[in-house]
C-alpha positions as CSV (number, residue, x, y, z in Angstrom):
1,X,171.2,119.8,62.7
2,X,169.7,122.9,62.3
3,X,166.3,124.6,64.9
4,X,164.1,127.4,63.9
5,X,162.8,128.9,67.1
6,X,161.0,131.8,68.0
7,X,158.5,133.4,69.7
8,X,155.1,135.7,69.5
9,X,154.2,137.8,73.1
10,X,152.1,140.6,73.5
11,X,150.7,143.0,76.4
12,X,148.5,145.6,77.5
13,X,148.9,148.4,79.3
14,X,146.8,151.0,80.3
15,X,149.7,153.4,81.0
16,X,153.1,153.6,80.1
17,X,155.2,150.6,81.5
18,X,158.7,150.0,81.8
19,X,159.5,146.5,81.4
20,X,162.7,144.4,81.5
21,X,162.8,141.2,78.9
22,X,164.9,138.1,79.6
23,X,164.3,136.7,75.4
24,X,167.5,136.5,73.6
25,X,170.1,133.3,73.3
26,X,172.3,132.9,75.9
27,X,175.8,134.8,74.6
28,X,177.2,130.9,75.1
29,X,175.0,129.7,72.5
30,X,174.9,133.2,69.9
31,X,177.9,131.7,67.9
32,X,175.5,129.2,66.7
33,X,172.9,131.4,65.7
34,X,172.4,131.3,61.7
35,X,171.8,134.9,60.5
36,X,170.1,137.1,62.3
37,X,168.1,137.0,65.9
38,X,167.0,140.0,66.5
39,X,163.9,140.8,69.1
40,X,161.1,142.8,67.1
41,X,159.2,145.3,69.1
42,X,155.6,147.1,68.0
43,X,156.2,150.8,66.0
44,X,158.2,153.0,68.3
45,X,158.4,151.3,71.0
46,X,162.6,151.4,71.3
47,X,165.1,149.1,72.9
48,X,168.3,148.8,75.3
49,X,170.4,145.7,76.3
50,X,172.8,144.9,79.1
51,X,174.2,142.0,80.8
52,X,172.8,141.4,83.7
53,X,174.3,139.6,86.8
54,X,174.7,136.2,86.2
55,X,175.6,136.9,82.3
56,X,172.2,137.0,81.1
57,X,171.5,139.5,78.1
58,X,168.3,141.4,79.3
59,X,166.2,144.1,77.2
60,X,164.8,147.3,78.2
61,X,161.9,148.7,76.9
62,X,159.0,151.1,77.8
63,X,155.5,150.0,76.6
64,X,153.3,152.6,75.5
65,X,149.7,152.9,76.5
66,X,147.9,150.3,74.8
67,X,149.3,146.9,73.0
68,X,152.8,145.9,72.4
69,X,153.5,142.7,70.1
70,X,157.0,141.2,70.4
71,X,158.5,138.5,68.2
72,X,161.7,136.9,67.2
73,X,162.7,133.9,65.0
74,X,165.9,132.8,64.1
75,X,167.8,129.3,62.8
76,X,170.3,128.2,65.5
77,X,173.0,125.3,64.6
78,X,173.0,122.2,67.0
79,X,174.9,119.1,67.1
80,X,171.9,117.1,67.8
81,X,173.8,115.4,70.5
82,X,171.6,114.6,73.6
83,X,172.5,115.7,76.9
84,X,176.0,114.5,78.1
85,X,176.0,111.7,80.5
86,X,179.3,111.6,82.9
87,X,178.3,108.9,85.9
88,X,182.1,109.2,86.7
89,X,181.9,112.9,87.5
90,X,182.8,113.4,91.3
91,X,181.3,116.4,93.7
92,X,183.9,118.7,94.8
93,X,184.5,119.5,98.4
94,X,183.5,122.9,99.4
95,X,186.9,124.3,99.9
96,X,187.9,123.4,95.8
97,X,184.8,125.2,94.4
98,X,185.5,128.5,92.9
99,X,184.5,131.1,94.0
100,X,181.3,132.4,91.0
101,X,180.0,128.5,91.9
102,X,179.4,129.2,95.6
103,X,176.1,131.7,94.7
104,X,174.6,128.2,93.4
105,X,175.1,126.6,97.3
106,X,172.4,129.2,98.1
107,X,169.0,129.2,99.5
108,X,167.1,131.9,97.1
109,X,163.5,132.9,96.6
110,X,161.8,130.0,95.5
111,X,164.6,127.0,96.5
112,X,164.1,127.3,100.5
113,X,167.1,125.1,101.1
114,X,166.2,125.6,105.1
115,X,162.8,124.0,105.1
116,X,164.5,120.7,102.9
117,X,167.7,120.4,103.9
118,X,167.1,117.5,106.8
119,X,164.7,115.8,104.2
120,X,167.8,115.0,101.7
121,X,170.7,114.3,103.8
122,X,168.5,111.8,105.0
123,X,167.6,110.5,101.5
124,X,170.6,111.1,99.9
125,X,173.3,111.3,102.4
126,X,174.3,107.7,102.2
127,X,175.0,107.7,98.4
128,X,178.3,108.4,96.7
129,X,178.9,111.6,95.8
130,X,178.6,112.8,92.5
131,X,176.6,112.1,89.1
132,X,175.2,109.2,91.1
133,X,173.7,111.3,94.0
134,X,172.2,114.1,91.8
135,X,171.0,111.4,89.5
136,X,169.1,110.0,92.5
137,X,167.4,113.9,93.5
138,X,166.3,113.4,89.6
139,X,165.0,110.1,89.9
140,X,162.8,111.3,93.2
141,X,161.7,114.8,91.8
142,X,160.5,113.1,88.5
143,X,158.1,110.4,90.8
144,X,157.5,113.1,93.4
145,X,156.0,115.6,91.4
146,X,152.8,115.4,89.0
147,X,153.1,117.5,86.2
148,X,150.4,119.4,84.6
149,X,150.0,122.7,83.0
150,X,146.5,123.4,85.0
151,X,149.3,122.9,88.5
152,X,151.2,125.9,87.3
153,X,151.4,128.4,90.1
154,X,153.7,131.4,90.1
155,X,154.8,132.0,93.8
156,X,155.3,128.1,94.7
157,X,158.2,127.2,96.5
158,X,160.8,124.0,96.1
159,X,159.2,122.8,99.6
160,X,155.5,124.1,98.7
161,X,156.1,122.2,95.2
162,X,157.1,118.7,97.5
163,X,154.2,118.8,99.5
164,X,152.0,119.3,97.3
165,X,153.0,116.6,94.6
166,X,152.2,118.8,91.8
167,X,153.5,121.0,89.6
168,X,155.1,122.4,85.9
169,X,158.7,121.8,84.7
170,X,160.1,125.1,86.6
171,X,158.8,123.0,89.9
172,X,160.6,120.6,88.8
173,X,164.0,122.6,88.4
174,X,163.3,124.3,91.7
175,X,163.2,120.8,93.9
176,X,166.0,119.1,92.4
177,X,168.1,122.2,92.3
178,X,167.1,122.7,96.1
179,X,167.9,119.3,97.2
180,X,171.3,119.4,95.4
181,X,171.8,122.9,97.2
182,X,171.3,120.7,100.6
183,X,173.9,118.3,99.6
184,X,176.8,121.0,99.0
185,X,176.3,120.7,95.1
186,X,176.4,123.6,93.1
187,X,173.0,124.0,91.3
188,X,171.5,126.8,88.7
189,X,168.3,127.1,87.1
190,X,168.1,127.1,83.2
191,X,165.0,128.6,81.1
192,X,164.9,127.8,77.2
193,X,163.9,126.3,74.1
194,X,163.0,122.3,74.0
195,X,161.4,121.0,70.9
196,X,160.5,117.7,70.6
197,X,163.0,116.5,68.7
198,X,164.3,112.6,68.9
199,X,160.6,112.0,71.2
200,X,157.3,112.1,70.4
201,X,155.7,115.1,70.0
202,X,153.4,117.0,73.1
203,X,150.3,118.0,71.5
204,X,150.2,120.7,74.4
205,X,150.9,124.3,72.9
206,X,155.1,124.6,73.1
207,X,156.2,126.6,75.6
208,X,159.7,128.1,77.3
209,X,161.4,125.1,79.2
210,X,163.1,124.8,82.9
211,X,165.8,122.8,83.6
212,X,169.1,123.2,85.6
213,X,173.0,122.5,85.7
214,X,175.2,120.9,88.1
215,X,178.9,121.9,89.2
216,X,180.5,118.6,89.3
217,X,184.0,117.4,88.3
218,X,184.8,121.0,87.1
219,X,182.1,121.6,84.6
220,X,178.6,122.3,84.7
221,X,176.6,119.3,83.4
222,X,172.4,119.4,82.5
223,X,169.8,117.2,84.5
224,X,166.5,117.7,84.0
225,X,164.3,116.3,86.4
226,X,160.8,116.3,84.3
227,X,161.7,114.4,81.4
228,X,164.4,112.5,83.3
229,X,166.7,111.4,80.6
230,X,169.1,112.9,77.9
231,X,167.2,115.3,75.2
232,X,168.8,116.6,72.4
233,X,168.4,120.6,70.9
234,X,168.1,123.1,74.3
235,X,168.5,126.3,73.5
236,X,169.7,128.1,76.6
237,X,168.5,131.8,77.7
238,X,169.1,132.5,81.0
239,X,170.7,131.1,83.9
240,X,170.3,131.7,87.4
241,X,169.1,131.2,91.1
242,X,165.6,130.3,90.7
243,X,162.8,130.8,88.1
244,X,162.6,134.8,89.7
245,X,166.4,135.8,88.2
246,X,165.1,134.4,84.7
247,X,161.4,135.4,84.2
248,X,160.7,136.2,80.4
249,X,159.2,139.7,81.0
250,X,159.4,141.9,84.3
251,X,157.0,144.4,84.3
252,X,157.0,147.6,86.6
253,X,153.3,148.3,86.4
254,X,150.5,146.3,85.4
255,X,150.7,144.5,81.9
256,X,148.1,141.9,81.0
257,X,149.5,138.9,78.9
258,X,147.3,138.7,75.8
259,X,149.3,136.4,73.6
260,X,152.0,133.7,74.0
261,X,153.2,131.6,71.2
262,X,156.8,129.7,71.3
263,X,158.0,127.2,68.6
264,X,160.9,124.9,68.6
265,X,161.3,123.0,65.4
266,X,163.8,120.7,64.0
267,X,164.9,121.8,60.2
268,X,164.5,119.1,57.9
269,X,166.7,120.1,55.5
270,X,166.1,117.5,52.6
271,X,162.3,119.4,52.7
272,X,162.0,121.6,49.9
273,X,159.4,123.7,51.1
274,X,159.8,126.9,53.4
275,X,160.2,125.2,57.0
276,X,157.3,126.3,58.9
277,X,157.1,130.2,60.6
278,X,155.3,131.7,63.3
279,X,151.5,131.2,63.2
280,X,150.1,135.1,63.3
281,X,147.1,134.6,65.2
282,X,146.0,137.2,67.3
């Protein structure tokens, strides 16, 4: 199957800016990219990428005074596979992890590992190790947490986001990768595309989408503790510790957010009309 995603930002700034972007496809997904992906950037304004620490490809710009617009859209190929399930896949001990998973045992800014850790060896220290115990952080995450987009709240921690019942998808991905942390399993959060494809369709605006990926069994595997079961078409961007390695824009200087538009659409290629672009609205 085939995904035409994208995206339309823009800022203002009332003095020059400089401002790092986290918006292209993860270099493991680029060989599935269909033509070109490419990040557009207003007149003059000029770019420069690197790889940053965890692999990520990040952008570099300067915004001028004023408004900067940035777009992309591209056609990705996709297996249309949901997410793999492997309830056989067992957690390693410590000693066999290597060495780039042990970042991902970590307490970082927003997973406090310290302030949860008695809370899940006493949940889920008594159940088997492996898919079956990070299925079970899932299962308490998804009925722990209310989501709603009028809960989002930038600076909320994994035990702030517990207490308080409430939350957005990256709350989810911060709790379940935090109790996983606790229980010696590697865990990284994800930031991406997720269309609704193969479930019925949010009528919320579309937005970037956390998840997070387990070590276990010598692979990385996808959980998601806001939906809660398999999806099919993520399109990874970044990967990393928490939601603060992966943030779409880092600005160093004020910049005011004045448009935000993402689209994730499945292709239907039997259509014979144009598949649908980018609305323009300002």
């Amino acid at each position: 199957m085939k995904i035409r995603a994208g995206y339309n930002i823009a800022y203002e700034c009332s003095q020059e800016t400089p401002m790092n972007l986290l918006l292209s496809v993860h270099p493991s997904r680029m060989q599935h990219i269909i033509g070109e992906h490419q990040i557009r950037l207003s007149p003059g304004v000029t770019s420069r990428d690197f790889h940053d620490m965890f692999g990520n490809v990040c952008t570099r710009i300067v915004i001028p005074p004023g408004r900067i617009d940035i777009s992309n859209e591209f056609l990705i190929e996709d297996s249309g596979l949901p997410d793999e399930v492997a309830p056989g896949a067992r957690q390693h001990p410590i000693a066999e992890l290597p060495d780039a998973a042990l970042i991902y045992l970590l307490g970082s800014r927003y997973c406090d590992t310290d302030k949860l850790s008695n809370l899940a060896w006493a949940m889920f220290g008594g159940i088997d190790s492996g898919w079956e115990r990070v299925q079970a952080i899932c299962d308490y995450v998804h009925h722990r947490i209310e989501f709603g987009y009028h809960h989002a709240r930038s600076d909320r921690t994994a035990s702030e986001g517990h207490a308080e019942g409430i939350g957005v998808c990256r709350d989810f991905a911060h709790l379940a990768v935090t109790l996983c942390r606790c229980m010696n399993i590697p865990a990284r959060y994800c930031t991406g595309y997720l269309g609704d494809i193969g479930v019925p369709v949010d009528p919320a605006p579309m937005d970037f989408s956390a998840w997070f990926e387990v070590y276990l069994d010598g692979q990385w595997y996808t959980f998601d503790a806001r939906h809660n079961h398999p999806r099919i078409g993520r399109i990874v961007i970044a990967r990393g510790r928490d939601a603060a390695d992966v943030a779409i824009s880092t600005s160093f200087g004020f910049a005011q957010l004045v448009k935000f538009e993402v689209i994730t659409l499945e292709v239907d290629e039997n259509a014979a009309a144009e598949p649908a672009r980018l609305s323009k609205v300002a």
